[in-house]
C-alpha positions in Angstrom: -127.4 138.8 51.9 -125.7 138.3 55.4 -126.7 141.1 57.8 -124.8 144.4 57.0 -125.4 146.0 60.4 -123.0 147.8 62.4 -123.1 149.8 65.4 -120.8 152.5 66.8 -121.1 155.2 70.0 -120.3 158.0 69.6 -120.4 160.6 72.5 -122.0 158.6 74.5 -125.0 157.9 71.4 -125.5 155.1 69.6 -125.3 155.6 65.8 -126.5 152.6 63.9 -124.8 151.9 60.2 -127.1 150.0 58.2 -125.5 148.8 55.0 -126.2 151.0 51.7 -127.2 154.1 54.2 -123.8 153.1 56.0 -121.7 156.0 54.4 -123.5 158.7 55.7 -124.3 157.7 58.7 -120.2 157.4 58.8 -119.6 160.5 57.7 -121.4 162.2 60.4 -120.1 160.2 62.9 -116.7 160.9 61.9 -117.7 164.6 61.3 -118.9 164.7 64.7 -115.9 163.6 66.2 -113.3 165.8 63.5 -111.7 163.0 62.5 -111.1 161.6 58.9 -110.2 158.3 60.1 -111.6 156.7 63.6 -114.0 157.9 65.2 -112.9 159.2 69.2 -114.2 156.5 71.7 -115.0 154.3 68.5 -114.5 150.7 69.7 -112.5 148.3 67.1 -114.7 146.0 65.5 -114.8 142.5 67.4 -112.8 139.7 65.4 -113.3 135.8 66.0 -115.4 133.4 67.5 -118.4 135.7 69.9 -117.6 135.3 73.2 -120.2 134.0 76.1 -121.6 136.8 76.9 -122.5 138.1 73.3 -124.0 134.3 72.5 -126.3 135.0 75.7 -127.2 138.5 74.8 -127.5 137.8 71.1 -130.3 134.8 71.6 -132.0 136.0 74.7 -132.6 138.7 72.1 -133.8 136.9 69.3 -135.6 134.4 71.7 -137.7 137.8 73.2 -138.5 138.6 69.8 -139.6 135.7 68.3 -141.9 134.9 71.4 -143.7 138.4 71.0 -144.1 137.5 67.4 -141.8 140.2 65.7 -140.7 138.3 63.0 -138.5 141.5 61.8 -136.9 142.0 64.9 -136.0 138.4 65.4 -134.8 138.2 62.1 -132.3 141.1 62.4 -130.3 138.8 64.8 -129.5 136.3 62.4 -127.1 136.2 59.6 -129.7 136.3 57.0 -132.6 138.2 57.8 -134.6 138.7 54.9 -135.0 134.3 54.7 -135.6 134.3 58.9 -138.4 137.0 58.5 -140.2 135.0 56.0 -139.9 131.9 57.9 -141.0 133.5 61.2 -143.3 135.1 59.6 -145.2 132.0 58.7 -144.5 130.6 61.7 -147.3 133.5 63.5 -149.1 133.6 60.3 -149.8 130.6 58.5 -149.1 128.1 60.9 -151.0 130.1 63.1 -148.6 129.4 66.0 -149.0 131.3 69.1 -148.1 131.6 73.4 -144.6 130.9 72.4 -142.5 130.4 75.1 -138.6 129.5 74.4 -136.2 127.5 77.3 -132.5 128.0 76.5 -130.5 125.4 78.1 -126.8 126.0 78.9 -124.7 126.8 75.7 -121.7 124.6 74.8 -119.3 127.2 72.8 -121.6 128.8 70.5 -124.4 126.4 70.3 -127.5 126.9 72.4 -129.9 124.0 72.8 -133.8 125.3 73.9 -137.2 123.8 74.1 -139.8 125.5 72.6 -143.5 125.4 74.0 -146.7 127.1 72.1 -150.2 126.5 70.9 -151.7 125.7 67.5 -155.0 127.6 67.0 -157.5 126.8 63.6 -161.0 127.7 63.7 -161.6 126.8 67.5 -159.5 124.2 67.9 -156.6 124.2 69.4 -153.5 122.1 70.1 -150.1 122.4 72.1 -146.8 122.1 70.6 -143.2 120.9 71.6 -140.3 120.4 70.3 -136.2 120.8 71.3 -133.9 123.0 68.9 -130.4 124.4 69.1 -129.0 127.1 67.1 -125.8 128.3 66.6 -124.1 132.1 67.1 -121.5 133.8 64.7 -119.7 136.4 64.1 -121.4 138.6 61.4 -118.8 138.7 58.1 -119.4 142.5 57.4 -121.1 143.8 60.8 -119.0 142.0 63.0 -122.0 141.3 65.5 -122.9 138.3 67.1 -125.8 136.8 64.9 -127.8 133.7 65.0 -126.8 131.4 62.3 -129.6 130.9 60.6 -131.0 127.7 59.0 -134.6 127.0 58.8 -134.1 124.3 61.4 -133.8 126.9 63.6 -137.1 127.1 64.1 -138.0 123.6 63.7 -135.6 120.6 63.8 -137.4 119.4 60.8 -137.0 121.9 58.2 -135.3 122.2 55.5 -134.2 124.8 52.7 -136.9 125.8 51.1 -139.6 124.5 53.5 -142.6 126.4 55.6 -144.9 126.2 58.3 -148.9 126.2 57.6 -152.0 125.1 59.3 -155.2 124.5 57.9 -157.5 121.9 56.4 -154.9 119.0 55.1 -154.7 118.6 51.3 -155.6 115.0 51.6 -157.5 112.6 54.2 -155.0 110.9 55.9 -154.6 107.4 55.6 -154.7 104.3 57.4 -151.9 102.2 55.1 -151.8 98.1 55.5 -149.8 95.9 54.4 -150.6 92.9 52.0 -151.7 90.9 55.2 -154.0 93.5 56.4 -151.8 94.6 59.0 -151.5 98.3 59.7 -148.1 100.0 59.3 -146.9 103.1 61.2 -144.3 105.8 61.3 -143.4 105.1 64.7 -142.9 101.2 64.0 -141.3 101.5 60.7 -139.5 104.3 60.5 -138.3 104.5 57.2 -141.7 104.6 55.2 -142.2 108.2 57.0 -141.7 110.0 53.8 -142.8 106.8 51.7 -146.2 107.3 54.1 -146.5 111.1 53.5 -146.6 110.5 49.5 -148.9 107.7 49.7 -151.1 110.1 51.4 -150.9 112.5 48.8 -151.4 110.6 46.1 -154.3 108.3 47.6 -155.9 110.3 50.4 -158.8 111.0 48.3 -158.7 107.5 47.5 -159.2 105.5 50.1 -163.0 107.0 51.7 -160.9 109.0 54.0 -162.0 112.6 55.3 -159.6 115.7 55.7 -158.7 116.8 59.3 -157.1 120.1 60.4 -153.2 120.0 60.8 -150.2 121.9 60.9 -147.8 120.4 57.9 -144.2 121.5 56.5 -144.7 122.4 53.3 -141.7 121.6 51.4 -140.2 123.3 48.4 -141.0 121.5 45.0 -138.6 119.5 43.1 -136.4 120.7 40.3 -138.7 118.4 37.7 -141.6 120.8 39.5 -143.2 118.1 41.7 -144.8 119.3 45.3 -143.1 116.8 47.2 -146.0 115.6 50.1 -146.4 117.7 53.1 -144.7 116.1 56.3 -147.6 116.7 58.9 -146.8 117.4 62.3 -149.7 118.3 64.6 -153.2 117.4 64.1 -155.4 119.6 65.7 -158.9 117.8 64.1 -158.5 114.3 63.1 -161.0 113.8 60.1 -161.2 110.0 59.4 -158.7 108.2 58.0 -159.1 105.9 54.6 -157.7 102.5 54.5 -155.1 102.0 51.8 -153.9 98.7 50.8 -150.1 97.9 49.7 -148.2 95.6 48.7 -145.6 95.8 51.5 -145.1 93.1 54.2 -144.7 94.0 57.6 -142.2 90.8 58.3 -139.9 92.3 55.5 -140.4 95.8 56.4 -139.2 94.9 59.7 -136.4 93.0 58.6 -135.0 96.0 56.6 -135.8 98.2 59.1 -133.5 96.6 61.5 -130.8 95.7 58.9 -130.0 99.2 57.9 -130.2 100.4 61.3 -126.6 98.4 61.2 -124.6 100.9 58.6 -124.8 104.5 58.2 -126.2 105.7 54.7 -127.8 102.2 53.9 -130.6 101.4 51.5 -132.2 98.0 50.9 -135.3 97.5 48.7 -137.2 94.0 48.3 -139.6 92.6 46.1 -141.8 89.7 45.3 -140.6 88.1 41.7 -143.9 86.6 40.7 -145.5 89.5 41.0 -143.1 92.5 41.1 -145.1 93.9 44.2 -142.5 96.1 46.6 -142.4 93.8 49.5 -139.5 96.5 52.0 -138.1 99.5 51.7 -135.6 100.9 54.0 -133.2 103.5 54.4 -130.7 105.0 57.3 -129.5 108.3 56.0 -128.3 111.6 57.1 -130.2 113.7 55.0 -133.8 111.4 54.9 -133.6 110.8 51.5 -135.0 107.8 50.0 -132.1 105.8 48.4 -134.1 103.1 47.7 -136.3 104.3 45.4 -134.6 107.3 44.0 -131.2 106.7 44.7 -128.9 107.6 41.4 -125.9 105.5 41.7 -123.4 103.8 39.9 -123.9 100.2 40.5 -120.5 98.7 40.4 -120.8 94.6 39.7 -123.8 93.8 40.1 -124.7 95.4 37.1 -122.8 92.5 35.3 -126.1 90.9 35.5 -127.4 92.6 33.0 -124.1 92.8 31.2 -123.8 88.8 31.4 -127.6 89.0 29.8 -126.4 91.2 27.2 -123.2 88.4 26.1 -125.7 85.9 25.8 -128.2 87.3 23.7 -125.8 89.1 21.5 -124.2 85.6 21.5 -120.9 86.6 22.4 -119.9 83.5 25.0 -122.2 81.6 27.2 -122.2 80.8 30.8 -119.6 77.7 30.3 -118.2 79.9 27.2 -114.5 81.7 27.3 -114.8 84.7 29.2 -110.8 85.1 30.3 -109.5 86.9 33.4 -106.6 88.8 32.8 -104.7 91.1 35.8 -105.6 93.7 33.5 -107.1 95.3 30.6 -107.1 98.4 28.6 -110.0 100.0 26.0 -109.8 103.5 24.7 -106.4 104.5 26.3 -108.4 103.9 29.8 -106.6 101.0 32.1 -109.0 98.7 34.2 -108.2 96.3 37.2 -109.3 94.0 39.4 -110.1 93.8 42.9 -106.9 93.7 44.7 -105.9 89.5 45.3 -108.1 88.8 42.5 -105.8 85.8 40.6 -105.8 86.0 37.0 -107.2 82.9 35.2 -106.8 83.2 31.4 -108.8 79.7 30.5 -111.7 81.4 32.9 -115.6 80.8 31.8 -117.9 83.5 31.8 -119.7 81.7 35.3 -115.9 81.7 36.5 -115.3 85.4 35.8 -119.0 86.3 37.1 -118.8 84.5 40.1 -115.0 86.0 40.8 -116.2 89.8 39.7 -113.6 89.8 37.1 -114.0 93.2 35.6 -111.2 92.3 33.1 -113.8 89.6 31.7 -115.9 92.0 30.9 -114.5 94.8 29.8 -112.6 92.7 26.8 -115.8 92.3 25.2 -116.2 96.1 24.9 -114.7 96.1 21.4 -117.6 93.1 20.9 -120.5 95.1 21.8 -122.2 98.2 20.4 -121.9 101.1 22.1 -126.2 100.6 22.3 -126.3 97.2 22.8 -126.2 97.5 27.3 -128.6 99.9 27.2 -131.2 97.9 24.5 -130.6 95.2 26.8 -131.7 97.3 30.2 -134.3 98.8 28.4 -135.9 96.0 26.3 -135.4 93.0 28.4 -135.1 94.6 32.0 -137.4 97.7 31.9 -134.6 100.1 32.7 -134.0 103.8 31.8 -137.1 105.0 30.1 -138.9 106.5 32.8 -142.2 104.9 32.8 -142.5 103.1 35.9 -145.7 103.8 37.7 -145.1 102.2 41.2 -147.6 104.0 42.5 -144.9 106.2 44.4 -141.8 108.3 42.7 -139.0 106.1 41.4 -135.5 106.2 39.7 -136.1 103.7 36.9 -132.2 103.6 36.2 -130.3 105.1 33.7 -128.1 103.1 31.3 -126.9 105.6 28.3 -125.8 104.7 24.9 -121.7 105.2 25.6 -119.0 105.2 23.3 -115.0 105.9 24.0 -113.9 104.1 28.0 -117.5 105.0 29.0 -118.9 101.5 26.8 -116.2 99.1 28.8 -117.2 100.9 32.3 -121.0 100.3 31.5 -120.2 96.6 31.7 -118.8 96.9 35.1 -121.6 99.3 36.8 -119.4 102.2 36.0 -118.9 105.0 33.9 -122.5 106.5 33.5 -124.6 103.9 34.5 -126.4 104.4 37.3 -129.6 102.4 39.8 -131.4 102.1 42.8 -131.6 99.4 44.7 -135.5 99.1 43.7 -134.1 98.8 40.2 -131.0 95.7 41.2 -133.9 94.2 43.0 -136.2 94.3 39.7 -133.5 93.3 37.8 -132.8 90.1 40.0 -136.1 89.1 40.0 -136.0 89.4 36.0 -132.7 87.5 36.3 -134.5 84.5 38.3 -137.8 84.3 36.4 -137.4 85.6 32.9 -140.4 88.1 32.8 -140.0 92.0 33.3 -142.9 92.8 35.9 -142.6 96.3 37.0 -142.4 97.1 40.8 -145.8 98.6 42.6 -146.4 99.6 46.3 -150.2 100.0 46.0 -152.3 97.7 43.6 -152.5 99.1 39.8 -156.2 98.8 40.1 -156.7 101.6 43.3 -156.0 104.5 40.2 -156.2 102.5 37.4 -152.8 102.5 36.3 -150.8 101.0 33.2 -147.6 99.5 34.2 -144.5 99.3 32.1 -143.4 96.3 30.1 -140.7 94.9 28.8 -139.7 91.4 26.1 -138.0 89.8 29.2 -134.9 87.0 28.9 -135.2 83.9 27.0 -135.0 80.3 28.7 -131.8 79.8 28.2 -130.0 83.0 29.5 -132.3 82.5 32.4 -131.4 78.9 33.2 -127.8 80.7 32.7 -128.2 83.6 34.9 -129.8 82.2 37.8 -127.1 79.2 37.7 -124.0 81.6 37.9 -126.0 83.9 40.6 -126.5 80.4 42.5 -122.5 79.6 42.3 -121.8 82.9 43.1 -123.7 83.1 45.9 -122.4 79.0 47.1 -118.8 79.2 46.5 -118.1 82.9 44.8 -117.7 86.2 46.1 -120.9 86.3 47.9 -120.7 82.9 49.9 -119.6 84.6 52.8 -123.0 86.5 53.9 -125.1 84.0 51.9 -123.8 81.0 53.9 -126.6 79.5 56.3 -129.4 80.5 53.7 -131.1 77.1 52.6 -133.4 76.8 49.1 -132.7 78.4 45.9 -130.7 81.6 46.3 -128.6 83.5 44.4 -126.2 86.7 44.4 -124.4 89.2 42.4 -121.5 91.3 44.7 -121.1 94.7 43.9 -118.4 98.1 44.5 -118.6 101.1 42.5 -115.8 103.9 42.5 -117.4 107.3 43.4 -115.1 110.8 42.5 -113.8 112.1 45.5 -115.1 109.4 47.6 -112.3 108.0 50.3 -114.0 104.3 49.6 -116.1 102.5 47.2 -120.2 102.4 47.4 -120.8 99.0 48.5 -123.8 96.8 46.5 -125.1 93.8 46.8 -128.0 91.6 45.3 -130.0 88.7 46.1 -132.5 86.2 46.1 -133.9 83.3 47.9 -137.5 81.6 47.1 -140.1 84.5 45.9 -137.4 87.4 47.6 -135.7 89.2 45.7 -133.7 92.2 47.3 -130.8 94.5 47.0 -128.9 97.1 48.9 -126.3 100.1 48.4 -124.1 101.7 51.2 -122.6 104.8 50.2 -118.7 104.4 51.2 -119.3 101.1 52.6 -116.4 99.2 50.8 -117.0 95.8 48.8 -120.4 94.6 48.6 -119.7 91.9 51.3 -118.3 94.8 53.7 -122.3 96.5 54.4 -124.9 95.8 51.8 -124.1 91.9 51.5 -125.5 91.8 55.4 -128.1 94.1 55.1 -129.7 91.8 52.0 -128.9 88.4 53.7 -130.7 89.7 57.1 -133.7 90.4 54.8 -134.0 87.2 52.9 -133.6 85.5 56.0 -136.3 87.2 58.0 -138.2 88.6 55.2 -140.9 85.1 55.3 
């Protein structure tokens, strides 16, 4: 609950009204005074934004109290006290944090950016600490005080809901990851694999010969499946010795995504090695630190006509040079779907021409063709989608592709509806596309834990030879010549949009490959795929060698 408190002075006292003993301590203030209503010399309760002085008074306040420690007296100057207590609490407690000593800088408005300086102390050793925060002051809704909005980032710039502080003896030996070259990958070089890094560590710390040092760690809050997610460790105050863990990333491909993403906000890209199905990249720039490209659940607009063109083929339904007609429009189930706006009708169209076009008319006229099962038996049987048994080594989204009936079987066919990826999973599903066989992505050998991978039947000769010549056209002279221009050897592309509700534009999709690369990416409200992800999965097969 947001702090109840309010204060009032009365004869020159100060008579505190907590809420749920507030209507006594009322009573006698307004007895005191002999009036029903007001109290005499009872100031109005403050209304809008605090002013400058209360935002000083309120965090020099909270900043004296949190420095001495009193978690309870800090946390009755924020707007939820009962969450800042426990959080504060920890912070003196379990991560054993102590000499805290808090800078305020100059507010802007409400906001007051501060430095924070203070040791970490474990069983003799100690380390210092730094960091910058800012917080924010409010008006309490009930008391009408000026308050300290609180967040757990409050306290660090790193936490989350749900998250803690603790110091200790880490939960696993940290690790000293390399890439398939022997070549030793970091936070600070590769940004992205931070939280790809941390889980490695916990799942292969006691793995690789390494021993546990002392740290101080976020904790964070488990996942809604029950998972402990890995802690993020940020002080080490004993080092232990590190374990050497192989993977099958590349450094020249991590770097690569690593700088395309850095290009467009909430951008993903994952790569992989289609012999093998080893993760060769994995990159993300987003807000919230969430890794897209492995556990990203979206609709993958067109370039889940890959799998769709796969499924016309097998069920035998046209061919690559077969009919597959264009029309400006088409309607299944009462449900009206269109093209891409300038997107010339061709009724005499092939299925190459419509796939290399993005017709989503094509497709969706052989919705009353297929079985409401028959995308998904395809993802599942020949592609390895949707039955969540991928062991990469690392948590994935292994897609999810439905058996749909009613508009929902003609929007499957298009990426839409209820389908929905990663780009890990359009990357797999390429490489499938170009070499026939199913081989399920891993980022650290299956040997290190001895694990069983999935499998899957694969595609047939033919619809292979078929795919990978109308991803070829496409990406020569189709929708994705554009960003693929310049690229020499055998390459090959599927454009991609998908509609998101209450999205202002489209998630933008692309996929690729060139030579043993195959990669794909996903911009959320980046437009058509040639708009954001097309660049971000040319700049990696380019540089990815």
């Amino acid at each position: 609950m947001r702090n109840g408190v309010k204060a009032a002075v009365v004869g020159g006292v100060c008579v505190t009204l907590l809420s749920g003993a507030g209507y006594g301590l009322y009573t006698f203030a307004s007895a005191m005074s002999g009036d029903s209503g007001t109290a005499a010399g009872v100031a109005p309760p403050r209304t809008g934004p605090p002013g400058g002085s209360e935002v000083k008074e309120t965090t020099k306040a909270f900043f004296g109290a949190w420095e001495k420690g009193d978690a309870a007296t800090a946390a009755s100057y924020t707007n939820y006290p009962e969450a800042a207590r426990a959080l504060l609490t920890a912070y003196g407690q379990d991560a054993r944090i102590g000499k805290v000593r808090i800078t305020p800088d100059t507010a802007v408005g409400d906001t007051v950016p501060f430095s924070v300086t203070a040791t970490v102390s474990y069983g003799g050793a100690s380390k210092p600490l730094s960091y910058r925060g800012t917080l924010t002051v409010v008006r309490g809704e009930t008391s009408h005080r000026a308050l300290v909005d609180w967040r757990p980032s409050v306290v660090h710039p790193r936490l989350r809901q749900g998250d803690t502080l603790a110091t200790g003896e880490s939960s696993a030996p940290r690790i000293e990851p390399v890439d398939r070259d022997g070549k030793v990958l970091t936070r600070e070089k590769y940004p992205s694999l931070g939280p790809l890094l941390d889980e490695l560590r916990s799942r292969y710390g006691d793995k690789a010969g390494g021993r546990p040092g002392v740290e101080l760690v976020i904790r964070h809050q488990a996942g809604p499946d029950g998972g402990q997610p890995a802690d993020t460790p940020l002080v080490t105050l004993a080092e232990g010795r590190p374990g050497r863990l192989p993977t099958t990333l590349s450094a020249s491909a991590q770097a690569a995504a690593e700088a395309a993403v850095l290009k467009y906000p909430e951008s993903s890209v994952a790569a992989v090695k289609p012999s093998t199905g080893e993760i060769l990249a994995v990159a993300n720039n987003r807000r919230d630190g969430f890794d897209a490209a492995l556990l990203g659940e979206r609709a993958p607009g067109s370039t889940m006509k890959i799998v769709s063109a796969a499924t016309l083929i097998d069920k035998g339904l046209t061919t690559a040079n077969g009919p597959a007609p264009c029309p400006p429009s088409a309607v299944w189930q009462s449900q009206t779907f269109q093209n891409l706006k300038g997107l010339a009708p061709d009724e005499h169209a092939t299925l190459a021409d419509s796939f290399a076009r993005s017709c989503n008319t094509a497709f969706v006229k052989f919705a009353d063709e297929v079985d409401p099962d028959s995308l998904t038996k395809e993802a599942q049987d020949r592609f390895g989608l949707g039955r969540n048994d991928w062991q990469a080594g690392v948590p994935t989204f292994d897609g999810r592709v439905p058996v749909s009936g009613g508009p929902d079987t003609a929007a499957g066919l298009i990426g839409q509806g209820r389908v929905q990826m990663s780009p890990l999973n359009m990357a797999s599903v390429t490489a499938t596309a170009m070499t026939g066989a199913f081989r399920q992505p891993v980022i650290v050998p299956l040997e290190l834990d001895g694990r069983e991978p999935a499998r899957a039947r694969g595609l047939a000769p033919g619809t292979v030879r078929q795919l990978r010549a109308m991803m070829n056209r496409t990406a020569r002279s189709g929708t994705a010549a554009a960003v693929m221009a310049g690229l020499d050897g055998d390459v090959g592309a599927k454009t991609g949009s998908a509609e998101t509700d209450g999205a202002a534009r489209s998630d933008s999709w692309f996929t690729g490959y060139r030579g043993d690369v195959a990669a794909a990416a996903m911009v959320q409200d980046g437009g058509h795929g040639v708009d954001a992800a097309g660049p971000i999965v040319a700049s990696v097969l380019r540089n990815a060698g």
